[in-house]
N, C-alpha and C positions, 0 to 999 in steps of 0.2 A: 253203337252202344258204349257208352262213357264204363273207362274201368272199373271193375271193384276196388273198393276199399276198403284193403287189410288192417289200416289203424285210424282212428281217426281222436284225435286230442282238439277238446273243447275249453276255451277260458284255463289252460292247465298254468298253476302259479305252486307254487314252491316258499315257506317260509321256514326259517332254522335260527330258534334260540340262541342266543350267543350271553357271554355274560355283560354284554355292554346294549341291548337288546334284541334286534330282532334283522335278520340280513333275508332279503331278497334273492332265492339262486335264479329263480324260474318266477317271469313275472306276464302271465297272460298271453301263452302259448298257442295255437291255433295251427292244426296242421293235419293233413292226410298223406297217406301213407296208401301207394296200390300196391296192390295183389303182383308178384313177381318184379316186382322193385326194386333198384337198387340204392338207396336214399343214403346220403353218407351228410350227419349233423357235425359240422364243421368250426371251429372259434377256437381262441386262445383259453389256458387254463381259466376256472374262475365264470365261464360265459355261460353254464346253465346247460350245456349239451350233455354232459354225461347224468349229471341229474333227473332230465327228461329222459332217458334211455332207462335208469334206474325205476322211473316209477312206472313207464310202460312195462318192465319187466317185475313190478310188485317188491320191488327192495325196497322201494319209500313209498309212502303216501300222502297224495297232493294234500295241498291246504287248502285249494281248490278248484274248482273244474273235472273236467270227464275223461277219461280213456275208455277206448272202443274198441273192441279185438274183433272185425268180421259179422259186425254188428251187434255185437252180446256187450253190454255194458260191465267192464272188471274195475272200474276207479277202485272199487275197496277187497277186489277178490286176493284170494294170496298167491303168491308167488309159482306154488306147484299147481294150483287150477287153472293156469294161463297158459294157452295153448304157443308159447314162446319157451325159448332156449337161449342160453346168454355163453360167447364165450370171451373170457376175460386174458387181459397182455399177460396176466402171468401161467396162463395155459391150467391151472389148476390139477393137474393128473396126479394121481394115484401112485408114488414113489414104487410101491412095495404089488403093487398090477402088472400084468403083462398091457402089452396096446388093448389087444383083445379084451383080458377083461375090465380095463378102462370105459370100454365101446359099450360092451354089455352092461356097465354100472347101472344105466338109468332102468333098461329095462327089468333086468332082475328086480328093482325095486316096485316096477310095474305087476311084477310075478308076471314075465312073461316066460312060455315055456323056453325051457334049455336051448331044443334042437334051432327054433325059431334065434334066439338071441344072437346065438354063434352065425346062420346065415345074413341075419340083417348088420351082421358088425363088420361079416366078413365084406359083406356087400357095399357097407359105409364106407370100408375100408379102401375098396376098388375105386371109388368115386373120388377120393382125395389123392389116388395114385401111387398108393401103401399098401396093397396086395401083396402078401407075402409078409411079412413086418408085423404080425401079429402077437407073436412068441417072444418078440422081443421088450426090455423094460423099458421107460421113459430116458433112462438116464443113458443106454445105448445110441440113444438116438440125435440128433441134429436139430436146433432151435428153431429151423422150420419144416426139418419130420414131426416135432412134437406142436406143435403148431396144427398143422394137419389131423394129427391124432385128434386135437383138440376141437375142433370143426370136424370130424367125421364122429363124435362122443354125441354131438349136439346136432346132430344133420339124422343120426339113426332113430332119434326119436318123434321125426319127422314132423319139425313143426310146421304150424302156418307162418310164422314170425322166426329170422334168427336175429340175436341182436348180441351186438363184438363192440365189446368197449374197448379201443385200442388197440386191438390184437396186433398190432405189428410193429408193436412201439418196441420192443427188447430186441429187434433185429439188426443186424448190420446193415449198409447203404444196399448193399449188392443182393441180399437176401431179401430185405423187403422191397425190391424192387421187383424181384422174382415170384414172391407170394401176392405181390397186388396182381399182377396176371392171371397167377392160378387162381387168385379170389375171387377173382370176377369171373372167369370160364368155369369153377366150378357153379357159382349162382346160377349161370344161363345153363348149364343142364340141369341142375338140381330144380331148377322153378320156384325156391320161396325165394321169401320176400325179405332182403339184407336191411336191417337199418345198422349202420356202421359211423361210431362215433372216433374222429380222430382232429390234432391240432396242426398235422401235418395238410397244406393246402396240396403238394404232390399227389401223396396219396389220392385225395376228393378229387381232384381234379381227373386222375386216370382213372378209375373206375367206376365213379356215381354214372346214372340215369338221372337225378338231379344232389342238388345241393343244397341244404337250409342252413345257413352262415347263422352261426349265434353271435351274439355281443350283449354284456350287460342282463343275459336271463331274456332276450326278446330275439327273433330272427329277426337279421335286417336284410337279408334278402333268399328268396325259394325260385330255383332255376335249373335249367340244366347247365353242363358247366363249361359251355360256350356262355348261356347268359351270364353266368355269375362272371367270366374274366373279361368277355368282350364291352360287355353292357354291365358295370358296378352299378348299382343304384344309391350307395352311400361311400361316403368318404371310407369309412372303415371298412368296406367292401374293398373297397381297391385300393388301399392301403393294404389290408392281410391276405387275398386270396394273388398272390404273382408279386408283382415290383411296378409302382403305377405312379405315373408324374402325376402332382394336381397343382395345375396353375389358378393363381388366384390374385386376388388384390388390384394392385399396378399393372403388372405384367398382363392379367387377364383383361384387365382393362385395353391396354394398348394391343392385343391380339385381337380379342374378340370384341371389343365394343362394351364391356359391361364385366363387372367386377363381380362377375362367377363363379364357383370353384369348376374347375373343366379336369376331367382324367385323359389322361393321355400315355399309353403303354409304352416302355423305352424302345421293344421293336420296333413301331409303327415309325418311329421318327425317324427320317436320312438328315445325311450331312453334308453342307453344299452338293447337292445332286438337284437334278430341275426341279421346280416347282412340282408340286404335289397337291395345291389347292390353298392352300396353310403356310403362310413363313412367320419365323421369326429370327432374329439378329440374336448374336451372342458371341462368349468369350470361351476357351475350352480351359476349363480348371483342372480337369483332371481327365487322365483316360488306365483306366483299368484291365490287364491282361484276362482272361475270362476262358481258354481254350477256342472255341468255336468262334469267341466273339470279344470285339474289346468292346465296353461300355465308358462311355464318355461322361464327365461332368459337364454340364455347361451352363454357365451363368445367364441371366437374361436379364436386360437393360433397367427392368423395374424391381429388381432386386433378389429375384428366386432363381431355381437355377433348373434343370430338368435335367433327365439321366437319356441318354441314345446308346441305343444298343445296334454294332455293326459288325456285320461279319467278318471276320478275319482273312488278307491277302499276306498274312506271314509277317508284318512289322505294321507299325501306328502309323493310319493315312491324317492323324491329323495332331499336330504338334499340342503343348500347352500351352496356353496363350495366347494361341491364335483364333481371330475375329473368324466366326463361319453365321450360317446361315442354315437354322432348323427349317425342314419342310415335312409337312404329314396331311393325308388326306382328311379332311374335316369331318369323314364316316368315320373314322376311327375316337374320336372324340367324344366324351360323354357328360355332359352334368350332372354332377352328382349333389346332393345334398347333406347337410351337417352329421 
């Protein structure tokens, strides 16, 4: 039995007035969303993702096309009859609330009873690993306890849909490294359905089930995110999701026979090491310290250059300027398109 699907966006297009006239955010969209998913829409600023997240969540509405919440048509319903919950990078909580009644905000307004509110908050609470921390104000607390607070506000009202525009953009390297973890381990107990919009390829990369790469207001590619880094299906795919050679021209010419754009990931490449299926000649331009790893420049005879990336034995195995020899297996290789 093929999954449900929790959203499902038809023909969705996006237009916004400007005073020079008319800009395109979101330009015929097309996309499902399943039931316990974790979907993270992915692109540089400017590319239509948070837009799309906006109008599944009723903050804008399309210019045209469909949104589908569970199979109930909401394109024009508003924003509090959507059975979704948004939570935003600036965490939005209540200065002058305790966590607690942060938790309880949405439901009080529900008119649910008292005793009820305090256990399902308390319980929201336990869920995000702040058990205890209820008494306490927002401004007590840590950029990723209030963070939590703020995903456990949005998780007690127990939607079918949560959707987080950026939530972990205001963090430190080491904190939001920390919270993509818990992100994702709370998703897989909790059971809905995460659509998470971030510009960070990290992020997408460690915790989607898949990925829908924006560019320009259109996906250009829906994968899991093995497909999206091993297999780019466009230039701008593997140009923004990692760090990706694309040989072309000349050089693709004299490699592959045919003046292709080809991807080729700086891991996959060695350097002077046996064949691998794959060579090619070149010059080393540059080599870059990197901890784990130095990453090499290296020029190639019809005038582009490709990046190789080598593990680290403690000092540079390969001088600048010296003539080597790229090798990489030819599965690792991908054609991409414009």
């Amino acid at each position: 039995m093929a999954d449900a699907i929790a959203i499902a966006l038809r023909g969705l297009r996006k237009e916004f007035r400007t005073p020079t006239g008319t800009t395109v955010a979101v330009d015929g969209v097309d996309l499902d969303v399943y039931d316990g998913e974790f979907l993270t829409l992915l692109g540089p600023s400017g590319s239509g993702k948070t837009t799309v997240l906006r109008m599944i969540a009723g903050f804008e509405l399309p210019t045209a096309g469909t949104i589908t919440l569970s199979g109930r048509d909401v394109t024009m319903v508003p924003p509090f009859d959507r059975d979704v919950n948004t939570v935003f990078q600036d965490y939005a909580l209540f200065p002058h609330m305790t966590v607690l009644e942060n938790i309880e905000y949405g439901l009080k307004v529900k008119r649910v009873p008292a005793a009820e509110r305090r256990r399902r908050a308390e319980e929201a609470l336990e869920s995000v690993a702040l058990a205890g921390f209820g008494d306490r104000r927002p401004s007590q607390m840590s950029g990723g306890q209030r963070q939590r607070v703020a995903l456990a506000r949005a998780l007690v009202n127990r939607p079918r849909v949560l959707l987080l525009d950026e939530p972990l953009g205001a963090l430190d390297l080491k904190l939001r490294e920390h919270m993509q973890t818990e992100l994702k381990a709370i998703q897989r107990e909790v059971g809905i359905t995460f659509v998470f919009v971030t510009h960070d390829q990290g992020e997408a990369l460690t915790m989607s089930d898949r990925i829908a790469v924006f560019n320009r207001g259109r996906i250009e590619q829906l994968g899991t995110a093995l497909d999206v880094y091993e297999r780019p299906a466009t230039e701008f795919v593997a140009g923004f999701v990692g760090v990706s050679n694309l040989v072309r021209g000349d050089d693709a010419t004299a490699i592959f026979g045919n003046p292709m754009v080809v991807s080729i990931r700086p891991e996959k490449i060695g350097i002077d090491v046996p064949s691998r299926g794959r060579t090619a000649p070149g010059v080393v331009r540059e080599a870059t310290y990197i901890g784990s790893i130095t990453r090499y420049t290296v020029a190639l005879h019809g005038g582009g250059h490709v990046l190789a990336d080598v593990q680290n034995t403690g000092e540079s195995q390969h001088q600048v300027g010296a003539a080597v020899t790229l090798t990489w297996d030819p599965a690792h290789e991908y054609r991409v398109t414009a």
